[in-house]
C-alpha positions as CSV (number, residue, x, y, z in Angstrom):
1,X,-29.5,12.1,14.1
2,X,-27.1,13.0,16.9
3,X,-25.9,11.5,20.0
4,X,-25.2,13.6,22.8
5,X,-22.3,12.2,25.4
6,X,-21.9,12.7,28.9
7,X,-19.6,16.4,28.2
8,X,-22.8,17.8,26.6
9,X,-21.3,16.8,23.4
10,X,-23.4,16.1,20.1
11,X,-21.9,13.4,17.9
12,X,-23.7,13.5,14.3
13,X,-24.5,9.5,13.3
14,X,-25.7,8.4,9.9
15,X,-27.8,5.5,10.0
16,X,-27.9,3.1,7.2
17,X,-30.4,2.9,4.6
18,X,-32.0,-0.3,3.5
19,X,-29.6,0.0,0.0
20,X,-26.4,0.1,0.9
21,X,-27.0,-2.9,3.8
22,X,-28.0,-5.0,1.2
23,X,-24.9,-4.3,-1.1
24,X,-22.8,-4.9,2.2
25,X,-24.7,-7.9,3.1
26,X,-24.2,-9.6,-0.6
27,X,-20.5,-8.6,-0.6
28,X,-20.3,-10.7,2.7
29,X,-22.5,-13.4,1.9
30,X,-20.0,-14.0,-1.6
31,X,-17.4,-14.0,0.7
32,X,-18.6,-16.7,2.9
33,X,-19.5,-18.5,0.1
34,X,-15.7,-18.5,-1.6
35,X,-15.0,-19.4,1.9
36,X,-17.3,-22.3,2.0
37,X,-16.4,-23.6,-1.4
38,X,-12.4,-23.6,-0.2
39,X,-14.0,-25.6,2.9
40,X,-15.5,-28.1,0.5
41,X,-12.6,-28.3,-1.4
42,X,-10.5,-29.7,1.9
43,X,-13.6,-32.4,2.1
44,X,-12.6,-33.8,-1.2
45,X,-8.8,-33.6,-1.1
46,X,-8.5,-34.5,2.8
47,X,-10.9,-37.0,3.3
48,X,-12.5,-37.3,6.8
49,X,-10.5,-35.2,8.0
50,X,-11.8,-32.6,5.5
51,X,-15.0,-33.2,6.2
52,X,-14.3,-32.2,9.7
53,X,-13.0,-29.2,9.0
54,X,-15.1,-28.5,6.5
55,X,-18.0,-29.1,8.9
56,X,-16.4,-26.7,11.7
57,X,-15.5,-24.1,9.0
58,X,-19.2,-24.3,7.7
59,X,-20.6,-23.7,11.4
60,X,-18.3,-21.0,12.0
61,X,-18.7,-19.0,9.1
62,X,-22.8,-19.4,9.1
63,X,-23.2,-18.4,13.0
64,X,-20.3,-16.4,13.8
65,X,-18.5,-14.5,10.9
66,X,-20.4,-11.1,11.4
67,X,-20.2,-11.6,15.4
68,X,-16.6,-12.1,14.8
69,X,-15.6,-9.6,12.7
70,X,-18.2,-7.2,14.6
71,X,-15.7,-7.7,17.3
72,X,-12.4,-7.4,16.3
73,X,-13.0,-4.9,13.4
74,X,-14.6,-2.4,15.1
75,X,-18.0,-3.5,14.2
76,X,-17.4,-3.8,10.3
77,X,-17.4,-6.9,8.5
78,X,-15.7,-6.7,4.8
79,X,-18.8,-6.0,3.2
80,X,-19.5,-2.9,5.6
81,X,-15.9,-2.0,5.7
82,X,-16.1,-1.8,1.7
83,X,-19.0,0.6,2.1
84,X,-18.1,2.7,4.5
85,X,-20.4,1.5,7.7
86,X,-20.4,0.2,11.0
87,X,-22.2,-1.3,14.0
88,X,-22.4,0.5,17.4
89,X,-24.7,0.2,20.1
90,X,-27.3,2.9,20.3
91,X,-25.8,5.0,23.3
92,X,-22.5,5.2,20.4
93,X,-20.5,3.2,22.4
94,X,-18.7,-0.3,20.5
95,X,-20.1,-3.2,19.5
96,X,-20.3,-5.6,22.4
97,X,-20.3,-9.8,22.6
98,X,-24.2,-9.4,23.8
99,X,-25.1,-7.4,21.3
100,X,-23.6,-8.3,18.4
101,X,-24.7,-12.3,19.2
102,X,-27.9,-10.8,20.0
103,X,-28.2,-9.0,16.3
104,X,-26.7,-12.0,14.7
105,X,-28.9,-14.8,15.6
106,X,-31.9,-12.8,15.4
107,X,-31.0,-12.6,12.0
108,X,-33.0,-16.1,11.9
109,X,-36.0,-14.1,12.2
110,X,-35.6,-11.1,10.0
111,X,-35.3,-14.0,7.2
112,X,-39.2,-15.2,7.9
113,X,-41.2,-16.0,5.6
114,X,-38.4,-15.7,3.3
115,X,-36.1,-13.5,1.6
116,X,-35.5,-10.8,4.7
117,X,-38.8,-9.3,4.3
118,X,-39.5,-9.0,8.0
119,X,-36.2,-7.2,8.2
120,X,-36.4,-4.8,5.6
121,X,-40.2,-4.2,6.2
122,X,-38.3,-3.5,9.8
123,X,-35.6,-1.3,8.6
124,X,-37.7,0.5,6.5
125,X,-40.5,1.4,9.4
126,X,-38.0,2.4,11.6
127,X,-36.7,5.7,11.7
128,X,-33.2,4.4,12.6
129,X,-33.6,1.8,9.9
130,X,-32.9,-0.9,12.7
131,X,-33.8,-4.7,12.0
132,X,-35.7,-6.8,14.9
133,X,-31.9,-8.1,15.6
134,X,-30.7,-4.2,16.1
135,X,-33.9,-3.2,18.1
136,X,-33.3,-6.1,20.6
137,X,-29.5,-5.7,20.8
138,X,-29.7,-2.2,20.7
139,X,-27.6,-1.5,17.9
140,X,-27.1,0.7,14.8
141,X,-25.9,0.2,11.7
142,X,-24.2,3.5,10.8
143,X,-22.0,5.1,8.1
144,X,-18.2,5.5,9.8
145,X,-17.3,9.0,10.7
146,X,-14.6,10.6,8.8
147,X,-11.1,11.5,11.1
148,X,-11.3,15.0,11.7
149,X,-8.2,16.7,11.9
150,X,-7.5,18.5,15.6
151,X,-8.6,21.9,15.3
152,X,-5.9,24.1,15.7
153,X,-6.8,27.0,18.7
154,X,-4.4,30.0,19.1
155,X,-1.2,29.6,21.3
156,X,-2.7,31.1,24.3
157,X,-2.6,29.3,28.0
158,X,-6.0,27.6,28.8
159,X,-8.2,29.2,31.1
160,X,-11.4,28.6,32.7
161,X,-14.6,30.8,32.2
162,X,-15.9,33.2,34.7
163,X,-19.2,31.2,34.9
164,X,-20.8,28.4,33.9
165,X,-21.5,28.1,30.2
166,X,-24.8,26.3,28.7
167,X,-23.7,23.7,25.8
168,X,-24.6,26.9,23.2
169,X,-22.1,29.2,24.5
170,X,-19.4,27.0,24.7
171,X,-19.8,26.2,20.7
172,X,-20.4,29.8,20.0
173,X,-16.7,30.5,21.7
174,X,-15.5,27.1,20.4
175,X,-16.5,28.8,16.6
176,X,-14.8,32.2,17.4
177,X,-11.8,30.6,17.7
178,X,-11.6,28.1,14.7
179,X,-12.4,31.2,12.6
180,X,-9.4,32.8,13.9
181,X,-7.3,33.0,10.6
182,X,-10.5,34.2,8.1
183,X,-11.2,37.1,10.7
184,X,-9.4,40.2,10.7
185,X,-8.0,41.6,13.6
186,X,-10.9,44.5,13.8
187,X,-13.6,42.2,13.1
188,X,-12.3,39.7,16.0
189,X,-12.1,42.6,18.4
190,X,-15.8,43.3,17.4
191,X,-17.1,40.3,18.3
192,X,-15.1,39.9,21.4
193,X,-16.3,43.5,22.7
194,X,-19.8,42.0,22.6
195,X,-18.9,39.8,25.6
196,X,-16.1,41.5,27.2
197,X,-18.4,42.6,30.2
198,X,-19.4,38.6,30.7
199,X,-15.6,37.4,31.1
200,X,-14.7,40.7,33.1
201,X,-12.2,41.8,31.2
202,X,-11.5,45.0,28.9
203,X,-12.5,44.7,25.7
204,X,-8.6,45.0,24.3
205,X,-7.7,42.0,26.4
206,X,-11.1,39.7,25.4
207,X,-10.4,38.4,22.3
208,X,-7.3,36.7,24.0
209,X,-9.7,35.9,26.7
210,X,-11.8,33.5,24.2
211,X,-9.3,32.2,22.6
212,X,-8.1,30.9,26.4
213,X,-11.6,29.3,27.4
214,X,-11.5,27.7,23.7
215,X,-8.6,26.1,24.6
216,X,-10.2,25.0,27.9
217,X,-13.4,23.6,26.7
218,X,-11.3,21.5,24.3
219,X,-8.9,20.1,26.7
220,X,-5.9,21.7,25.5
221,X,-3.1,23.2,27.5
């Protein structure tokens, strides 16, 4: 699926399949549980004061480790940073406190009647593989994006287009350019001729031309 932002933009996203939640989801829930078991063990060797602790630790980690880590780790707790995934709202933008509370305690339901099978019978129906919790917090459960290295556009000055370009041309132009070093000077020419009338300028001085709008439509100097 894609996402497309407010600049006309698509973003690819990769929702998460019903497999590879799971594995995420049992890497967290051993985690929580070495986490509990280190909770009980300051019960026995602290006393009521353990149990205290222990208590608070146990109501933290059951109700708000995902929310927290959803948070303040970009919307990955270990298991789904081990995997490779992350929760974002639907519109792409980061995890919120709403939403990831929303998700979280929903996740009460999902369990019914037992085992998860109303939310995998719900990730599975859904073509975004969202559980109840993600349909009514609006979020996604997506694979992370790899960093892309900035494309590097020829060291032209930035200029604007002659006219307005639809979200097609600007790729097309956007394209031209990255291909600069597998295109020969000829072919480059060749291409730029084919437009050459659109940006009003001679066809020598076009393929200079492009590479200047590239520039533009990706920000650059």
């Amino acid at each position: 699926m894609y996402l497309e932002t407010p600049e006309g933009v698509f973003l690819p996203l990769r929702p998460a399949g019903l497999p590879v939640r799971v594995l995420a989801f049992a890497i967290d829930c051993l985690l929580r549980g070495a986490l509990l078991a280190l909770a009980g063990a300051a019960w026995l060797y602290l006393g009521k004061f353990g149990l205290g602790l222990a208590s608070i630790s146990a109501f933290i980690l059951l109700w708000f480790y995902m929310v927290l880590f959803e948070i303040f780790n970009q919307g990955r707790s270990p298991g789904k940073q081990v995997l490779g995934l992350q929760v974002i709202h639907s519109d792409g933008s980061p995890v919120a406190w709403a939403g990831s509370l929303t998700r979280n305690l929903l996740r009460v339901v999902d369990l019914l009647p037992f085992a998860y099978c109303v939310g995998m019978l719900s990730i599975l129906s859904s073509t975004r593989f969202q559980r109840l919790g993600d349909i009514a917090a609006g979020t996604l459960v997506i694979y992370q994006a790899r960093p892309q290295q900035r494309i590097a556009l020829p060291e032209v000055a930035a200029a604007q287009a002659p006219a307005s370009l639809t979200l097609a041309e600007q790729q097309a132009i956007l394209s031209f350019a990255e291909r600069q070093q597998h295109l020969s000077a000829q072919r480059s020419e060749e291409l730029a001729a084919i437009v050459a009338p659109v940006l009003q300028v001679k066809t020598p001085q076009a393929v200079t031309r492009l590479y200047a709008i590239a520039r533009s439509i990706m920000g650059q100097p």
